[in-house]
N, C-alpha and C positions, 0 to 999 in steps of 0.2 A: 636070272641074276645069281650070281654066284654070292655065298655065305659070306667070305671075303669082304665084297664089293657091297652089298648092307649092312656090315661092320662098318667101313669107312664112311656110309653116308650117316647112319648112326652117330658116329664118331663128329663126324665134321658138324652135324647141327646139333648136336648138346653142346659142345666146347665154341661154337663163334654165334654171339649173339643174330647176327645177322650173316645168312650165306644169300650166294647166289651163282648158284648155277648157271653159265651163260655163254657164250660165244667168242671167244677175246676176254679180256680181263677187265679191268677198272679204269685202265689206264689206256688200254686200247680196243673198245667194245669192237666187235667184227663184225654187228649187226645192229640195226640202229632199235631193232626190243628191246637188248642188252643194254644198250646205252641209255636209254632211257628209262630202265627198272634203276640202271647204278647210277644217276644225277637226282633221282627222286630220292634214293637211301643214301649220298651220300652227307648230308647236313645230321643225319644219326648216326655219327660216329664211323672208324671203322668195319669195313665189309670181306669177309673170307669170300673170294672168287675161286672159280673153279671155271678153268676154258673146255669144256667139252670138245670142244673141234681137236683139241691134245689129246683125249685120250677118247676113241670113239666106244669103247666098252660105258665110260661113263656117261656119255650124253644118250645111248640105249638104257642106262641100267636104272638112271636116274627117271627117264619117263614110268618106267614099269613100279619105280618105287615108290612111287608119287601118285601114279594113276594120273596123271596128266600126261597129255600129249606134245605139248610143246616148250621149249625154250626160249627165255630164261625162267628158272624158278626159284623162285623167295621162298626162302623159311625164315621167320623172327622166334626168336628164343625157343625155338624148338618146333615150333608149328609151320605148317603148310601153307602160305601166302595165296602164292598164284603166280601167274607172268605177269608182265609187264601191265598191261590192260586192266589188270586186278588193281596194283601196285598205283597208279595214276588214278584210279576210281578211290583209294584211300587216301591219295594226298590231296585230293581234289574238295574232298568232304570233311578233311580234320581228321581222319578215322588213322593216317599212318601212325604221325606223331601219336597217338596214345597209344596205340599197338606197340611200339618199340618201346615207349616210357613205360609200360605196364609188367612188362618183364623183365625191365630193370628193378623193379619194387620187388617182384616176385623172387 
């Protein structure tokens, strides 16, 4: 991964509460993980999306940044979520909603 290219993911998850890495966008998931990590966040406000299938540098750069293997991936105020499978195991439990309220406080 280029210098660059962890600047900008840097960049994108300190400045948008909620990103997400994903396949398609918000409005048109390309994959039904994506779609279903972006229907779980979207009742928490605003989501910064990122289509990896647009830029294939990013959807390699971001697994190596992450140390995760697959896509979509969540970050909330700055921290490392998971995919999708993560993301539905927090809505499921009560655990999202505080996660995302937690660094609004913060």
């Amino acid at each position: 991964m280029t210098p660059e290219l962890k600047a900008r993911f840097d960049q994108e998850i300190r400045e948008n509460p909620i990103v997400v890495y994903m396949k398609g966008n918000a409005l048109f998931p390309r994959c039904g993980f994506s779609g279903l990590a972006v229907e779980l966040l979207k009742p928490f406000g605003k989501l910064y999306t990122v289509d990896v299938l647009a830029e294939p540098e990013v959807r390699d750069g971001i697994k190596e940044y992450s140390s995760w293997p697959t896509i979509p991936q969540v970050y909330i105020h700055g921290k490392f979520v998971g995919g999708s499978d993560i993301v539905r195991e927090l809505a499921q439990n009560g655990e999202l909603e505080a996660l995302v309220k937690a660094g609004k406080q913060g």
